[in-house]
C-alpha positions as MATLAB code, in Angstrom:
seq = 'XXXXXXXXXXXXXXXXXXXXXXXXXXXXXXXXXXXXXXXXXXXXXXXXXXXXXXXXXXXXXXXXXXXXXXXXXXXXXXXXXXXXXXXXXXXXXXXXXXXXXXXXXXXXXXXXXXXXXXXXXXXXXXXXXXXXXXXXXXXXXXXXXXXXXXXXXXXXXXXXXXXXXXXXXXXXXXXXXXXXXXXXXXXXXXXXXXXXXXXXXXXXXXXXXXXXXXXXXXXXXXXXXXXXXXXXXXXXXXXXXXXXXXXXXXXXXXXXXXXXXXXXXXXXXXXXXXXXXXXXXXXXXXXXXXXXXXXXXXXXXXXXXXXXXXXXXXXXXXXXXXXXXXXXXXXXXXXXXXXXXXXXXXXXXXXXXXXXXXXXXXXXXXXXXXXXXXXXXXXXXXXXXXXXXXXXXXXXXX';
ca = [
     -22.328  -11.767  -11.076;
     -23.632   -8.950  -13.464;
     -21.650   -5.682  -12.633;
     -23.491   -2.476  -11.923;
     -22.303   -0.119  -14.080;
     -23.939    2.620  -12.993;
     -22.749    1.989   -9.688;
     -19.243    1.680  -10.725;
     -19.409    4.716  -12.995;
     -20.569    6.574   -9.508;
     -18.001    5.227   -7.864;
     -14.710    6.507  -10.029;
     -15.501   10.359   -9.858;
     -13.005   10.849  -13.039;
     -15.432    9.318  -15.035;
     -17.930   12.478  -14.506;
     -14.953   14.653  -15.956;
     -13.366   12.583  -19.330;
     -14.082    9.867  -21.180;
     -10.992    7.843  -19.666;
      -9.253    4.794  -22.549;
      -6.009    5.558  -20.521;
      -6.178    2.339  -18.441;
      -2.355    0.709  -19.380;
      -1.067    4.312  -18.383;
      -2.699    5.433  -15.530;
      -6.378    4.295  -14.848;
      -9.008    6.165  -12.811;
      -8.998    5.282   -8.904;
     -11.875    4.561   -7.197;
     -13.893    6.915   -4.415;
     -12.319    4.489   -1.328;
      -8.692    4.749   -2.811;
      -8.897    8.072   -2.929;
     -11.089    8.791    0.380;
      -8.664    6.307    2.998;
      -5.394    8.384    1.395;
      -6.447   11.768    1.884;
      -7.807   10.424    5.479;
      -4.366    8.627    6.275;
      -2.588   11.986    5.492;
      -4.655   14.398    6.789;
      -4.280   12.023    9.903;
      -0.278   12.172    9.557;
      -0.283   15.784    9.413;
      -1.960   16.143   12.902;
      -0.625   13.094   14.912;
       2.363   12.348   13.434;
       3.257    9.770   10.777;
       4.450    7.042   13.090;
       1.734    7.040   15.612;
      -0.910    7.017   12.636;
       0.879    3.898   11.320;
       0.292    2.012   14.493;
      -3.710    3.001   14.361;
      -3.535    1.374   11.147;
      -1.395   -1.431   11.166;
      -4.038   -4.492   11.212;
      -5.552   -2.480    7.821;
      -1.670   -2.132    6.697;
      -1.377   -5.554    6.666;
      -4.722   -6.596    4.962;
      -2.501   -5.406    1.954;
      -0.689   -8.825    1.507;
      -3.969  -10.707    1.993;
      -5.544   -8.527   -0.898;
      -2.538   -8.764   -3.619;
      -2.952  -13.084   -2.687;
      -6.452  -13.565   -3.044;
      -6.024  -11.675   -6.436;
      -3.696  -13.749   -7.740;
      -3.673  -17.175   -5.912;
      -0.918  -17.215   -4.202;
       0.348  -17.601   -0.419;
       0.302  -14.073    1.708;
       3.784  -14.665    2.274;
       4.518  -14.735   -0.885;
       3.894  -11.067   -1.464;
       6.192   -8.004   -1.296;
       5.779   -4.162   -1.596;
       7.546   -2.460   -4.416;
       7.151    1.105   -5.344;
       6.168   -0.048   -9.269;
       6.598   -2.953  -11.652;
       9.943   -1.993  -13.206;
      11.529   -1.513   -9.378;
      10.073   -5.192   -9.095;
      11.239   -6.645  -12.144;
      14.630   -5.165  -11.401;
      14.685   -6.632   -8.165;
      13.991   -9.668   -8.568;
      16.691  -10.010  -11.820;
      19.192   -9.245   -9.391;
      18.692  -11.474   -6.324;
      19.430  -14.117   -9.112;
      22.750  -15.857   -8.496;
      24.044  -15.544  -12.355;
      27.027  -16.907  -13.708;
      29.055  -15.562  -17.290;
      27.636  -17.930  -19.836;
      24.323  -18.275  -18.232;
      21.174  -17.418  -20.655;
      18.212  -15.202  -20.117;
      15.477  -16.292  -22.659;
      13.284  -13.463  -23.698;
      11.174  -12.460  -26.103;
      10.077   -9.784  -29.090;
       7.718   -7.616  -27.279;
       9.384   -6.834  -24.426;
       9.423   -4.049  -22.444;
      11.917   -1.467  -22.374;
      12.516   -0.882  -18.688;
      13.004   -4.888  -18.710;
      14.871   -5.530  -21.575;
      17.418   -2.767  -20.696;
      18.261   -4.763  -17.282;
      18.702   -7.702  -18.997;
      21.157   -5.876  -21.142;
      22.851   -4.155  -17.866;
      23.504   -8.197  -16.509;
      24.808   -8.737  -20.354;
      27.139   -6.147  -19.286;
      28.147   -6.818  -15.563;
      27.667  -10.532  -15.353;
      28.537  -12.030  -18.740;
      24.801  -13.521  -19.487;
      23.540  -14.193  -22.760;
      20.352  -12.983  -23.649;
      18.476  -14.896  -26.370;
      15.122  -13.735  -27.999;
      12.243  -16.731  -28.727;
      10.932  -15.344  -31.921;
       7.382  -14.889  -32.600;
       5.077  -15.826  -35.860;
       4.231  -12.828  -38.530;
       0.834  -12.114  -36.603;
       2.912  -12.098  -33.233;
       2.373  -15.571  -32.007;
       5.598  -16.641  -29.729;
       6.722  -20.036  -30.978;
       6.588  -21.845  -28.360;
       8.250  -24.959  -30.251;
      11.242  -22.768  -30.915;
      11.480  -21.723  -27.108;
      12.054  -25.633  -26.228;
      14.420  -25.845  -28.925;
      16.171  -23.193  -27.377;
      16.438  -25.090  -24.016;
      19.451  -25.801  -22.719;
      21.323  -26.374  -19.255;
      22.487  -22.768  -19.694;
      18.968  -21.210  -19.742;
      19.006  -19.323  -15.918;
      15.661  -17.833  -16.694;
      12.658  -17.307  -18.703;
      11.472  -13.755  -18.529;
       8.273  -12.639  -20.494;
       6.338   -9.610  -20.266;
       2.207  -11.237  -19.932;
       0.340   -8.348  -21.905;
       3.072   -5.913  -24.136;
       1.990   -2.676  -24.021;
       1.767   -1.853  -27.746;
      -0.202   -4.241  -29.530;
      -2.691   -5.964  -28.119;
      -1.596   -9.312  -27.124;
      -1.760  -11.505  -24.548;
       1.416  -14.012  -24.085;
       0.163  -17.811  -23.520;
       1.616  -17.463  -19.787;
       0.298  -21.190  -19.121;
       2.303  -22.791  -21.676;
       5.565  -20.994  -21.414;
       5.215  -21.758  -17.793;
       4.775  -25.867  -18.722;
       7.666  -25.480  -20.719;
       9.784  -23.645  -17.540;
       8.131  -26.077  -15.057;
       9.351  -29.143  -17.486;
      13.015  -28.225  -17.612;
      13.472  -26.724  -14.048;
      14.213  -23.277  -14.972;
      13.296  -19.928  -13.131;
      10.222  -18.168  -14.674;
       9.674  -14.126  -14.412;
       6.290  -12.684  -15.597;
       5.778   -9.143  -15.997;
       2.381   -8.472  -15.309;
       2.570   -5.101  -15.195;
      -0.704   -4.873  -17.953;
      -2.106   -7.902  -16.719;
      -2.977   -8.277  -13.401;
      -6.276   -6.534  -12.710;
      -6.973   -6.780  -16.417;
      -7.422  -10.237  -16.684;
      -7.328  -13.622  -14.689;
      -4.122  -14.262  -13.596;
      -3.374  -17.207  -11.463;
       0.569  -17.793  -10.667;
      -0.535  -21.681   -9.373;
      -2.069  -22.273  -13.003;
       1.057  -20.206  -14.671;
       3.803  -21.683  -12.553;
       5.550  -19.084  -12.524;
       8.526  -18.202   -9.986;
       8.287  -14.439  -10.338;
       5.611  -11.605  -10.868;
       5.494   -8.084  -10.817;
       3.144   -5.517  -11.339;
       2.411   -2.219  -10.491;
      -0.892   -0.279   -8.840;
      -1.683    2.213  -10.723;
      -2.497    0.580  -14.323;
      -5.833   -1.952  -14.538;
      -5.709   -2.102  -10.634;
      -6.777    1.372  -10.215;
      -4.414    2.433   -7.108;
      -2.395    4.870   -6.776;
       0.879    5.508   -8.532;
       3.832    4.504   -6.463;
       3.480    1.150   -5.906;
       3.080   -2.542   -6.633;
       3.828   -5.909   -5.522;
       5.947   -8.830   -6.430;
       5.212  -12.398   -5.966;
       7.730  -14.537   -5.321;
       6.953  -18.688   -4.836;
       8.722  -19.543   -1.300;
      10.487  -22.385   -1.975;
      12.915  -20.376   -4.033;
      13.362  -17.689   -1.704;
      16.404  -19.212   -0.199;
      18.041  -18.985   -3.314;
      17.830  -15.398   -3.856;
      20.174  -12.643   -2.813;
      18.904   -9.038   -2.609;
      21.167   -6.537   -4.378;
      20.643   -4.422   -1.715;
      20.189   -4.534    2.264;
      17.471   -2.613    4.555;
      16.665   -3.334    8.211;
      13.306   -5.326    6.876;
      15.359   -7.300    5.003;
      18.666   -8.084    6.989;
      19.724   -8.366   11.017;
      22.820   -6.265   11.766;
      24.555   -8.439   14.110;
      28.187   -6.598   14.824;
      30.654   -4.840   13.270;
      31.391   -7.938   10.802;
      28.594   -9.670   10.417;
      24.662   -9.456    9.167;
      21.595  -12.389    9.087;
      19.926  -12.120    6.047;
      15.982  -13.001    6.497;
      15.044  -15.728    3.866;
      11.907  -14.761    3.187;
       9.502  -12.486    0.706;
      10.491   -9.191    2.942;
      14.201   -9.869    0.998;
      12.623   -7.581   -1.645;
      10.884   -4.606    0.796;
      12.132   -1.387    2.296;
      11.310   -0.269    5.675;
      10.510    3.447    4.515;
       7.499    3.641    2.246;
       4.316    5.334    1.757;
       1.221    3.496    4.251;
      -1.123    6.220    3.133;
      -0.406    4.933   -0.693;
      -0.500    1.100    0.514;
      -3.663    1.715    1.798;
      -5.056    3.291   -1.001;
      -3.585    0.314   -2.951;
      -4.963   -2.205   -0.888;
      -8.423   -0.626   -1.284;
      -8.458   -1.111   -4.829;
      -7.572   -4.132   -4.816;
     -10.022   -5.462   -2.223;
     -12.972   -3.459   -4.416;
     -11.859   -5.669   -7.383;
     -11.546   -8.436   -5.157;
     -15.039   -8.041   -4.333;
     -16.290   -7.255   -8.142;
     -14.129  -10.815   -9.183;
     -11.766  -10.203  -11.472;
     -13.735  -12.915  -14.259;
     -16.561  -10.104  -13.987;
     -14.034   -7.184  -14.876;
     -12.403   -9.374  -17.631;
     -15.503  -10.526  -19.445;
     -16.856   -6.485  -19.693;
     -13.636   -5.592  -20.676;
     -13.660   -8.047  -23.710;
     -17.370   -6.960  -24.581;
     -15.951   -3.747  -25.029;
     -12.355   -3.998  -26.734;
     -14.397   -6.540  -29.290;
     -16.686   -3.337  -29.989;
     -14.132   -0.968  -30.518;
     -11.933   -2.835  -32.881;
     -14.779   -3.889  -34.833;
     -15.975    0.227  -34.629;
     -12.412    0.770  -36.097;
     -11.976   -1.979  -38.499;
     -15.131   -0.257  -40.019;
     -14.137    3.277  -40.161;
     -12.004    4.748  -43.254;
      -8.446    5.591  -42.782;
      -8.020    3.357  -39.861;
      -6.079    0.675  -39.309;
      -6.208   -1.614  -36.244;
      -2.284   -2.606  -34.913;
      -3.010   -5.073  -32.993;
      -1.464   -9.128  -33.222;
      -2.208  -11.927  -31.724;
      -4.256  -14.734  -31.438;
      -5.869  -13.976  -27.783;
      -6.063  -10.471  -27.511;
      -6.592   -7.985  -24.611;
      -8.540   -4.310  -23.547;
      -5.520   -2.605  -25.300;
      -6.231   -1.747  -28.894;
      -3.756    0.209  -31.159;
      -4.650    1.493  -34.218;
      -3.065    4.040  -36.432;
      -4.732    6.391  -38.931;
      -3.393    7.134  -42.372;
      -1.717   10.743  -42.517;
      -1.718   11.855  -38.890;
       1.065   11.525  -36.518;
      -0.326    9.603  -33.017;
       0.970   12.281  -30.631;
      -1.166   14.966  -32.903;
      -3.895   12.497  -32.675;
      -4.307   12.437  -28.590;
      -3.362   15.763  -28.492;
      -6.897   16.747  -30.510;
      -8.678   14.353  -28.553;
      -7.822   15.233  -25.465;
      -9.029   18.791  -26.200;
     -12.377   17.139  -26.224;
     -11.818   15.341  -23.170;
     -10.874   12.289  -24.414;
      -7.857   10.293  -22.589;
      -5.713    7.920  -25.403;
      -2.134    7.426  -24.993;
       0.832    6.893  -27.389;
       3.154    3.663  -27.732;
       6.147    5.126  -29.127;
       8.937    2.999  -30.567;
      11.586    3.510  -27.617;
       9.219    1.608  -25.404;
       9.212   -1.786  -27.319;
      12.046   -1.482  -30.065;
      12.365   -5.292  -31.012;
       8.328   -5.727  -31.962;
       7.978   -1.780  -33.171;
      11.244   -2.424  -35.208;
      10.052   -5.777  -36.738;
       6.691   -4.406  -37.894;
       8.186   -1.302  -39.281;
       5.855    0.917  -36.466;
       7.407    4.477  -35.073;
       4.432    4.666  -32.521;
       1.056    3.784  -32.775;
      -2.638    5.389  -30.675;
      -3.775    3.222  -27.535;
      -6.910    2.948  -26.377;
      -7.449    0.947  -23.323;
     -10.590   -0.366  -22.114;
     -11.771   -1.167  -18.583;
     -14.901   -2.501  -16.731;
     -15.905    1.669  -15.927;
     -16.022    2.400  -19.817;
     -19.188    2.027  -22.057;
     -20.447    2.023  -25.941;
     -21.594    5.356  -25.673;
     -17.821    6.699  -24.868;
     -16.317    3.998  -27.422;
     -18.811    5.553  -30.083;
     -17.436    9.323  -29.136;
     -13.974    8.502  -29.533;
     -14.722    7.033  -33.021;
     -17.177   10.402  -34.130;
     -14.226   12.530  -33.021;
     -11.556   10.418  -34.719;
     -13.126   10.475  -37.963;
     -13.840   13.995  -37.693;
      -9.951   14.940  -37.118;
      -9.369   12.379  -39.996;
     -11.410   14.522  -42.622;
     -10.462   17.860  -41.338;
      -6.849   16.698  -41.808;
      -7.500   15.370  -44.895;
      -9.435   18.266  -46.303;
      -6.303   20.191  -45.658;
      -4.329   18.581  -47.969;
];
C-alpha cells in the first residue's frame, strides 16, 4: 500500500501551522482524535459524564481490540495506563522480588525506568546489573548470556532509547529470555507506532508504551501488554474496584487477569481519542508508516552528514526516525529555541534523561529530530537551510 501523503498531511491540521520533527516528544494528532474528544466532552458537559459513557461503551471497548491488532497480541492481554512510565512502573512492582534477585538492564536506559529499578535496589534488596554495549552502541548480546544466572528475575530493556538513534535487537534478547525462563519487560515507549513491533515474534512478557509519541493520541495515556499466562503471578502494588472484589471487613478477591494493572476512574473522552489513532494507523499498516519513516530519517542524516559543523550522534547498527546531531559551538537548547522561532519543532535530549549512554560518550545533550510518515523532503530541506544559517551567524560572531 502506497500512503497518500497529501491525504495524510490534510488530515493532521498541525501540519498547516509548523514543520513538526517533534514525534518522540509529542507528535501531531490526527483530525478523528481530535474531532471524537472534543465531541465526547462537549457531550459530558450536557448529559453528564456517566450517562455519556454508557452511549459509548461498545466504542470504549474497541480500544483493547485496537492496541492488539497493533501489536499481535490477545485483547485480553491489554490494559489502560495513563503513560509508559506509569506502565513500566506497574508492572516492576506486581513482580514478586526477593533480596538477591537481579534485574538485567542495559546502557541506554531510560531515566524514569532506571530510577525504579534503583527504588527496588533500595526497598527490596535487588541487584541491578548493566549488559554493556560495543563502542558504536551495539548491546552484546554474548555478554548478556554470560551474565545469566538463576538469580536473573528480569530482563528489562528500553526498544528505541530516546537519544541516539538506535533500535535494541528486541528479537534476540527475547530468544535469550525465552531460553533461560526469565521475565522480559520492553519499553516501547518510542517504538510502538514507529516501527513493527510484534510481542509473539519478541517474546516478550511485558510492554509499555504511551499514546501520545509515534501513535499520535492524546497525552494521558497508554497501554501495557501483559502475556496471560503470567498474570497469575503478578501482584498489583496497589488495589482499585477494577482490579480487586471487596468481600468483608477482612477479606478481598483479587481478579487474575490484565484489569490487575487498570483504574476504574480515567479519562473515556482521551481513550477514545486514543483508540482513534490507533485504529487510523491500524488502517494505514504500520509496515507502510515504518518504510516512509526510514525514507526520510536516511535523507536527513545523509542532509546532515553533508553539511559543515554538523555532526550526526547517532549509534547503532539498525537505526530508527530519531536522529541526533549536534553542531560545533552552539548549545542544543539555543539551537531549538532559534528554530522554533521559524516554526520549526526539534527537541533536546539532555543528559539527566539517559545518564549511563550520555555519560559514556562524553554527551551533555544533544538536538532531536524525529521523523514520521506526515513529514516530507521539502520540511527536512528547511530545517537544514535554517540550521546552517544559525551556524554561520553564530559563527560570524565570534
Amino acid at each position: 500500500m502506497s500512503l497518500d501523503i497529501e491525504k495524510l498531511r490534510a488530515d493532521t491540521p498541525g501540519t498547516q501551522a509548523v514543520i513538526h520533527f517533534n514525534n518522540a516528544g509529542c507528535s501531531l494528532p490526527v483530525k478523528e482524535t481530535i474531532d471524537i474528544i472534543t465531541e465526547y466532552l462537549q457531550l459530558e458537559a450536557t448529559l453528564g459524564g456517566y450517562e455519556v459513557k454508557n452511549k459509548y461503551e461498545n466504542i470504549i471497548n474497541d480500544f483493547y481490540s485496537e492496541a492488539a491488532e497493533l501489536i499481535n497480541a490477545g485483547k485480553d492481554e491489554i490494559a489502560i495506563v495513563s503513560n509508559a512510565s506509569d506502565g513500566v512502573n506497574k508492572i516492576l512492582h506486581s513482580i514478586q522480588w526477593k533480596a538477591g534477585d537481579v534485574l538485567l538492564t542495559t546502557e541506554v536506559e531510560y531515566g524514569n525506568c532506571y530510577l525504579n529499578y534503583l527504588k527496588l535496589k533500595e526497598e527490596k534488596g535487588i541487584i541491578v546489573k548493566i549488559v554493556p554495549s560495543d563502542h558504536d552502541g551495539n548491546i552484546l548480546l554474548k555478554k548478556m548470556e554470560e551474565m545469566i544466572s538463576s538469580k536473573v528475575k528480569l530482563i528489562a530493556v528500553t526498544h528505541i532509547p530516546t537519544n541516539s538513534g538506535l533500535i535494541m535487537p528486541a528479537e534476540k534478547i527475547g530468544n535469550i529470555a525465552k531460553k533461560h525462563n526469565i521475565l522480559f519487560l520492553l519499553d516501547a515507549c518510542q517504538s510502538v507506532g514507529h516501527i513493527p513491533v510484534d510481542v509473539k515474534k519478541i517474546q516478550c512478557d511485558f510492554l509499555s508504551t504511551t499514546s501520545r509519541k509515534y501513535l499520535r493520541g492524546p497525552r494521558g495515556m497508554g497501554f501495557i501488554y501483559a502475556r496471560k499466562e503470567i498474570l497469575e503471578k503478578l501482584k498489583p502494588s496497589t488495589l482499585d474496584m477494577v482490579t480487586a472484589h471487596w468481600k468483608d471487613a477482612d477479606n478481598y478477591a483479587l481478579d487474575c487477569n490484565i484489569k490487575i494493572f487498570e483504574q476504574w476512574e480515567k479519562s473515556y473522552a482521551l481513550l477514545l481519542g486514543f483508540s482513534k489513532a490507533l485504529s487510523y494507523l491500524n488502517n494505514l499498516g504500520v509496515e507502510n508508516t515504518w518504510k516512509r519513516i526510514q525514507y526520510l530519517s536516511t535523507y536527513l542524516r545523509s542532509q546532515l552528514e553533508q553539511t559543515g559543523g554538523i555532526e550526526v550522534t547517532d549509534i547503532g547498527k539498525e537505526q530508527c526516525g530519531i536522529v541526533t546531531f549536534s553542531v560545533a559551538g552552539i548549545d542544543s537548547e539555543k539551537l531549538v529555541n532559534a528554530l522554533l522561532k521559524h516554526g520549526i519543532n526539534l527537541s533536546t535530549s539532555l543528559r539527566f534523561s539517559t545518564v549511563l549512554d550520555m555519560d559514556k560518550r562524553g554527551l551533555t545533550g544533544v538536538c532531536r529530530a524525529s521523523i514520521h510518515y506526515f513529514n516530507t523532503k521539502e520540511e527536512i530541506d528547511i530545517l537544514i537551510e535554517k540550521v546552517e544559517q544559525f551556524f554561520e551567524f553564530v559563527m560570524s560572531k565570534k
